[in-house]
C-alpha positions in Angstrom: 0.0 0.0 0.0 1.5 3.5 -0.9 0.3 6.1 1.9 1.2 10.1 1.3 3.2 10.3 4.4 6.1 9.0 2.7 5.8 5.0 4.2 6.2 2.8 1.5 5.0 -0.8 2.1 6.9 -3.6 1.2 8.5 -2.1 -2.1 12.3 -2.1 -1.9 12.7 1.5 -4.2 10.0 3.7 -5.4 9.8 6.3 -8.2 7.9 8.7 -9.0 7.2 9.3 -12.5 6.2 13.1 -14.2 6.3 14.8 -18.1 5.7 17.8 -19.7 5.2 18.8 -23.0 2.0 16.8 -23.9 0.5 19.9 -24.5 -0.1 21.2 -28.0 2.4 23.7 -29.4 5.4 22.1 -26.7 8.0 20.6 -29.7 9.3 18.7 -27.2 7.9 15.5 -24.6 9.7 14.8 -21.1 9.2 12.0 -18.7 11.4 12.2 -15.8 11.6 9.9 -12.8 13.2 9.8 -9.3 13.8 6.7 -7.4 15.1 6.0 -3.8 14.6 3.8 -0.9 12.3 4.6 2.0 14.8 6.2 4.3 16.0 8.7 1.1 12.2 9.2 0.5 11.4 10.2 4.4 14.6 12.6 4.0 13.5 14.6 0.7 9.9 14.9 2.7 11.5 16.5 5.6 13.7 18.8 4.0 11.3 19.6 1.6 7.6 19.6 2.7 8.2 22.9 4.6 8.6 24.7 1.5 6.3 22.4 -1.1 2.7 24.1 -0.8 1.4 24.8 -4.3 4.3 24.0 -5.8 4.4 23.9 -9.5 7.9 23.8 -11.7 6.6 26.1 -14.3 5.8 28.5 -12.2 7.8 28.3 -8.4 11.3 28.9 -9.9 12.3 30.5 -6.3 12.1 27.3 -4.8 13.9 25.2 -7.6 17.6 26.2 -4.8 15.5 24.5 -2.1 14.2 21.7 -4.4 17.9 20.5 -5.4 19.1 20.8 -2.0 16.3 18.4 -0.6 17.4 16.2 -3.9 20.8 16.0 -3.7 21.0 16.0 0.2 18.6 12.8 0.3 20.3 10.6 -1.8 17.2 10.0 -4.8 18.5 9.5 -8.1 16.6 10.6 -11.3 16.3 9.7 -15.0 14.9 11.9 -17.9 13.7 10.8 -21.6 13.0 13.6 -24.4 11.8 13.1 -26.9 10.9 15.3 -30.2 7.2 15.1 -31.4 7.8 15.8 -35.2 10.8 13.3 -35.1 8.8 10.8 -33.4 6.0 11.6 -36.4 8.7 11.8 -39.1 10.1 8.9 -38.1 7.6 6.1 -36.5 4.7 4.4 -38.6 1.3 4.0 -38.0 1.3 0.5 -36.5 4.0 1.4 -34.3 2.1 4.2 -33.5 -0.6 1.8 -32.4 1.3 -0.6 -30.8 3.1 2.1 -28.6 0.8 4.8 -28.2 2.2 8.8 -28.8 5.5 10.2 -27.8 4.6 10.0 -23.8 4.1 6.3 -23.7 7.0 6.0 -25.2 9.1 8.2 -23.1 7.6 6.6 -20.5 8.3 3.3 -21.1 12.1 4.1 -21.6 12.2 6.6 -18.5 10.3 3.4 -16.3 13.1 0.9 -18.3 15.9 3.3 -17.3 14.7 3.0 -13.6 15.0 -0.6 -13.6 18.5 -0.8 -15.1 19.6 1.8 -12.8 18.1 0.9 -9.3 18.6 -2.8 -9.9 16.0 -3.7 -7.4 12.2 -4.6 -6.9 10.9 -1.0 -7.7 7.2 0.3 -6.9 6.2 2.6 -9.7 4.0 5.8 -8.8 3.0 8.0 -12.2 1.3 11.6 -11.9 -2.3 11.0 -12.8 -3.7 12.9 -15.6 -2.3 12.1 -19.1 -4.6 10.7 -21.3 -2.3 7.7 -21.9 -1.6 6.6 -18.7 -3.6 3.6 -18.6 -1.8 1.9 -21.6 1.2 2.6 -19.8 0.2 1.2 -16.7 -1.1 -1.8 -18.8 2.1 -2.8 -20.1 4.0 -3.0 -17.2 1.6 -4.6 -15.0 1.7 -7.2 -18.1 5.7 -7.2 -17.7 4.8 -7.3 -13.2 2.4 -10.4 -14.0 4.5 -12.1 -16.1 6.9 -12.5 -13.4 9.8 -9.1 -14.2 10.9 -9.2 -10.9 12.1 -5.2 -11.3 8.6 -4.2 -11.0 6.3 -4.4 -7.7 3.6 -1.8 -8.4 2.2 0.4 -11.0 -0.2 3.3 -9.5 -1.2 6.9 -10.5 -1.3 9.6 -7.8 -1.9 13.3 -7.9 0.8 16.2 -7.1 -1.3 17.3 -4.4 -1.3 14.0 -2.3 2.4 13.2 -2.9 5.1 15.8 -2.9 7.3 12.9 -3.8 6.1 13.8 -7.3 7.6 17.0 -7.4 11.2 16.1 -8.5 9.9 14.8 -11.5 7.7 17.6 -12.6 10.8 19.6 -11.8 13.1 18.4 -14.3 9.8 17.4 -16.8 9.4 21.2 -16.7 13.4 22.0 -16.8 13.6 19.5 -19.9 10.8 20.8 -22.0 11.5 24.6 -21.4 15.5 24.1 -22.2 16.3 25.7 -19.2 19.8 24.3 -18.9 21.7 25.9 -15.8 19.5 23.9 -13.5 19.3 20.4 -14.9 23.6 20.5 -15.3 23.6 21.4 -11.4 22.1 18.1 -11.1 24.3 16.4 -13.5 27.1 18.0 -11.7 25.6 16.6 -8.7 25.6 13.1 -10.3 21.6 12.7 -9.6 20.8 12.6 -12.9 20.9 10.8 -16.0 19.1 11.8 -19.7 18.3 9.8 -22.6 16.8 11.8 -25.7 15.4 9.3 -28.6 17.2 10.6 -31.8 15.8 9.9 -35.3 18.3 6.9 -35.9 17.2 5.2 -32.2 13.1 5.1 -33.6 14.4 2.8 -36.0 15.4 0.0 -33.2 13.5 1.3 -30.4 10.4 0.6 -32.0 11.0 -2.9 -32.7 12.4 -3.7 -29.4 9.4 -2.3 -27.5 7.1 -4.5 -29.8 8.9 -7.2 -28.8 9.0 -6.9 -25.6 5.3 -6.0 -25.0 4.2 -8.5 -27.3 6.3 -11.2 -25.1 4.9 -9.3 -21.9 1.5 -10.0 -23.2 2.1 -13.8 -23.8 3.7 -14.7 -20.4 0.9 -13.0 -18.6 -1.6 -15.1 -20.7 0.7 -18.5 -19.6 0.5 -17.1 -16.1 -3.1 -16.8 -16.1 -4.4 -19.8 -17.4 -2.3 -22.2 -15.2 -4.4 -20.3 -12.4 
């Protein structure tokens, strides 16, 4: 069970998942993630509740000093995926287009696949509720969670308002989209962060490779479920 007061179950990590750029006119989509344990997660919330009422990246840049101490000074770890909406068009056809959903889902899947590499442990996945897409998302990897990936222990949306955990992401979503440099290379400086941007030439074998592996999610699951 995931409660807003930063207690965390059984999970082993947990990361909260956020984007920007969905919305029309943005040329650009971001997913960003932040994982940690449950001690780094209680630390962020005490450094950085104080200071976290109605906080919104796009438009609390005062706070953004605060919100990389409370980062960096708890130990959480994040991962951002970009990814250009007319390359993803220019580039992707329409049954991948189908099979993967638009250029959130698949920033999402990488940013959530990044997590898993990265942390290396049973991970509890918590996604801003909201975007349209969500639910294929969360489909997907409770497909990979049932077929027995052992990097995944729970897939659940939550609002900005309930968990301030939330806010790291939509930080750096926001950073990412907007091209606002200075403060996402603090955090690369601070070795918290990591980016992937999907280049033209990476559609190519991305797409295939996410087929696959859905499609393979999708048959375990069914295996799973009828020996039940």
């Amino acid at each position: 069970m995931l409660l807003g007061d930063g207690k965390r179950g059984l999970a082993v990590l947990t990361a909260f998942l956020d984007e920007s750029g969905t919305h029309a006119g943005a040329p650009v989509v971001a997913v960003a993630g932040f994982y940690g344990n449950a001690e780094q997660w209680r630390a962020f919330r005490r450094m950085w509740e104080p200071h976290s009422a109605d906080f919104h990246a796009k438009d609390k840049s005062r706070k953004y000093p605060i919100l990389v101490e409370a980062i960096d000074s708890s130990g959480i770890n994040g991962i951002f995926v970009t990814l250009g909406k007319n390359s993803y068009r220019a580039n992707s056809t329409a049954q991948m287009i189908s099979q993967l959903g638009n250029e959130y889902s698949l920033c999402a899947f990488e940013c959530a696949l990044g997590i898993c590499r990265f942390a290396d442990s049973p991970t509890a996945f918590v996604f801003e509720q909201g975007q349209p897409n969500f639910k294929f998302v969360m489909g997907i990897l409770l497909d990979m969670l049932d077929a027995g990936d052992t990097r995944i222990s729970s897939v659940t949306p939550a609002r900005k308002e309930d968990f301030i955990e939330l806010h790291p992401a939509d930080f750096v979503s926001h950073l990412a989209s907007s091209h606002d440099k200075p403060w996402l290379q603090k955090l690369f400086d601070l070795h918290r962060l990591k980016h992937a941007h999907i280049e033209d030439r990476m559609l190519s074998e991305l797409g295939p490779r996410l087929k696959q592996m859905i499609a393979k999610a999708k048959y375990e699951r069914r295996k799973v479920r009828e020996k039940r």
